[in-house]
C-alpha positions as CSV (number, residue, x, y, z in Angstrom):
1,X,-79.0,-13.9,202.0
2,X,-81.1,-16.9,201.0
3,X,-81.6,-18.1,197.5
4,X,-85.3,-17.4,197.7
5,X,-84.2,-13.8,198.2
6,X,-82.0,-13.6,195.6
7,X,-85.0,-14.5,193.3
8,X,-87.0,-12.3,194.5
9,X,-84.2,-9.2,194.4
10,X,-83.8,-10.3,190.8
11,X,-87.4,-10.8,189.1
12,X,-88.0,-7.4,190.9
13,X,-85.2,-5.9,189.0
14,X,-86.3,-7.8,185.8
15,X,-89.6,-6.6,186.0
16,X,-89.0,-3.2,187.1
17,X,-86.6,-2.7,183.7
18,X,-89.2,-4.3,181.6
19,X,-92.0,-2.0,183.0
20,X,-89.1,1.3,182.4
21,X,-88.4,0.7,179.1
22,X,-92.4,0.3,178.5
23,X,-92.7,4.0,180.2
24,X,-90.3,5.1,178.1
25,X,-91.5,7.7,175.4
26,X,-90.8,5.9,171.8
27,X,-88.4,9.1,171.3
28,X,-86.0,8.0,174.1
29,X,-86.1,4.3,172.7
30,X,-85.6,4.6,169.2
31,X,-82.2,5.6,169.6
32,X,-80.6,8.7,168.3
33,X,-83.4,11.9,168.3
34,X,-84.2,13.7,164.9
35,X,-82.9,16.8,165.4
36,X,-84.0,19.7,163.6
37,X,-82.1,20.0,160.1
38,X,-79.2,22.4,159.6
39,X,-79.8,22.9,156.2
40,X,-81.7,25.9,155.1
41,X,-82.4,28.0,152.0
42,X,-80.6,30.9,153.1
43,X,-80.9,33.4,149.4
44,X,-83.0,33.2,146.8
45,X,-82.3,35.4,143.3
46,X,-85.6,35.0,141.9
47,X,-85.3,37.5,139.5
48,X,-81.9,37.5,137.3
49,X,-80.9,40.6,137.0
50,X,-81.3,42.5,133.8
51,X,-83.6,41.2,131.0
52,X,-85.0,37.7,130.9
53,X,-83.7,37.0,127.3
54,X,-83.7,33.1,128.1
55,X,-79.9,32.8,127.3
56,X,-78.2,30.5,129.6
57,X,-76.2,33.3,131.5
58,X,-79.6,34.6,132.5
59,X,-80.5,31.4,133.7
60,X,-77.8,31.2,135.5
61,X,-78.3,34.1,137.3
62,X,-81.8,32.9,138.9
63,X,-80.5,30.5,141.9
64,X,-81.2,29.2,145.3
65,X,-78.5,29.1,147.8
66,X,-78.6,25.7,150.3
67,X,-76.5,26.5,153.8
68,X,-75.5,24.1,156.2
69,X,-75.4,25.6,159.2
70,X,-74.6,23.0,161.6
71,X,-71.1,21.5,162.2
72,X,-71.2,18.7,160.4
73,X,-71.2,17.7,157.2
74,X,-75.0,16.7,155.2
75,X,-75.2,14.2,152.3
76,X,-77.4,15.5,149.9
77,X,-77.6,13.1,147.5
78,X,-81.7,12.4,146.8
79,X,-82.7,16.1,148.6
80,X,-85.0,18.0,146.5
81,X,-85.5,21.3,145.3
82,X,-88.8,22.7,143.5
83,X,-90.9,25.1,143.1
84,X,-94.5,25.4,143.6
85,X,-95.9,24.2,140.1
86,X,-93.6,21.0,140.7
87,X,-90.6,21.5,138.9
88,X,-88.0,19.9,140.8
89,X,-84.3,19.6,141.1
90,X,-82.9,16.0,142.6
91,X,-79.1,16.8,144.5
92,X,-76.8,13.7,142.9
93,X,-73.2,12.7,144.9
94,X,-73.3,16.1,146.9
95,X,-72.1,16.4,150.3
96,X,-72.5,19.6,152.1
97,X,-70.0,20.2,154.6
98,X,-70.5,22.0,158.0
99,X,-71.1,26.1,157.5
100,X,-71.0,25.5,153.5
101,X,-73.2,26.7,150.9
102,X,-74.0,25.8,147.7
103,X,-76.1,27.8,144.9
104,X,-78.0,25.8,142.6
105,X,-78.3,27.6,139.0
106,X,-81.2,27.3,136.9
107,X,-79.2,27.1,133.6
108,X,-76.8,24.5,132.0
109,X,-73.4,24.3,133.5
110,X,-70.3,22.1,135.0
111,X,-70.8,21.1,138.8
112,X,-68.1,22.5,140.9
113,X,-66.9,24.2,144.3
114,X,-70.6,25.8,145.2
115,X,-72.3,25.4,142.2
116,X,-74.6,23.4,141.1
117,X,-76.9,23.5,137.7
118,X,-80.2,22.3,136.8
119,X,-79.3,22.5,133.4
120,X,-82.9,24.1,132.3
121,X,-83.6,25.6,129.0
122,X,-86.1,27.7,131.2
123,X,-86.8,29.9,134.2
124,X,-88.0,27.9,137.3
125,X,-88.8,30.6,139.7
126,X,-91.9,32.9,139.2
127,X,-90.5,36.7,139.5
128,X,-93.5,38.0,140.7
129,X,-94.9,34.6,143.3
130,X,-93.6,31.4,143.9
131,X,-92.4,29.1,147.1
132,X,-89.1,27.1,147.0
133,X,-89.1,23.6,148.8
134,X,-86.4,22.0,150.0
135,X,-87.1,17.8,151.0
136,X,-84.5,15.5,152.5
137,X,-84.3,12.1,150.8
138,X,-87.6,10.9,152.6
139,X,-89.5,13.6,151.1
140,X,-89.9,15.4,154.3
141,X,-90.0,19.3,153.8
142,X,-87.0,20.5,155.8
143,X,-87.1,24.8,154.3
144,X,-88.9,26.6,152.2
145,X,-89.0,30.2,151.1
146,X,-91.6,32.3,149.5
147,X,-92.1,35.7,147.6
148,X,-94.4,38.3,145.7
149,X,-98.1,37.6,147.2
150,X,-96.9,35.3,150.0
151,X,-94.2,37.2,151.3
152,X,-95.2,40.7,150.5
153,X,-92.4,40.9,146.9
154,X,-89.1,42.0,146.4
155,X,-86.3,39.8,146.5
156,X,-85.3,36.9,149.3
157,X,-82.7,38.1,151.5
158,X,-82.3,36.7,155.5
């Protein structure tokens, strides 16, 4: 094979990749895909149960539960929960391991296994209408869950 050939055999190869990775849609070329989020809002208690006497054990029994559902394990820190007048929860040093859940309280509390607390002096979630939103640390909505007008009442259960 001749040397002219060979340059020939080779620009046609250059060009031919140059002109595939042009083709390419931006998805296949901006490395890994955005998959679809494995974290959901998977039970909402709206509603604590009993009277709504303010005190902190009532607060604490008006949550949101956060599921990861995938296999792997989520960093949370900077996700945000709120509901839909704006009041908003910011996750801090929380990873969420594959299949794990973790209920975030409305009330004042210690952090531990599961829990989480806002560490309100109020109620956040509307008994009879209100939308919880769940952003990743970009601010993109990744779940949300409503009730009473928009979801026809009672309480959240999947």
């Amino acid at each position: 094979m001749s040397s002219r050939t060979t340059r020939r055999i080779a620009a046609v190869l250059v060009a031919g990749a140059a002109l595939g990775a042009v083709a390419l849609p931006a998805s296949a070329d901006s490395g890994p895909q955005d998959r679809r989020s494995n974290v959901k809002i998977s039970d909402v208690q709206y509603d604590s149960p009993g009277h709504d006497n303010g005190s902190n054990r009532s607060l604490n029994k008006e949550w949101v539960e956060i599921t990861n559902t995938g296999r792997r394990g989520v960093n949370l820190n900077g996700w945000t929960l709120s509901n839909k007048d704006g009041r908003t929860y910011t996750f801090n040093r929380l990873r969420l391991d594959g299949h794990e859940t973790v209920r975030v309280h409305t009330g004042k509390g210690r952090d531990h296994d599961g829990h989480v607390f806002q560490d309100r002096r109020n109620y956040v979630w509307d008994n009879r209408s209100d939308t919880a939103t769940l952003r990743n640390d970009n601010g993109r909505r990744v779940d949300d869950e409503s009730w009473g007008r928009h979801n026809g009442g009672g309480n959240h259960r999947r």
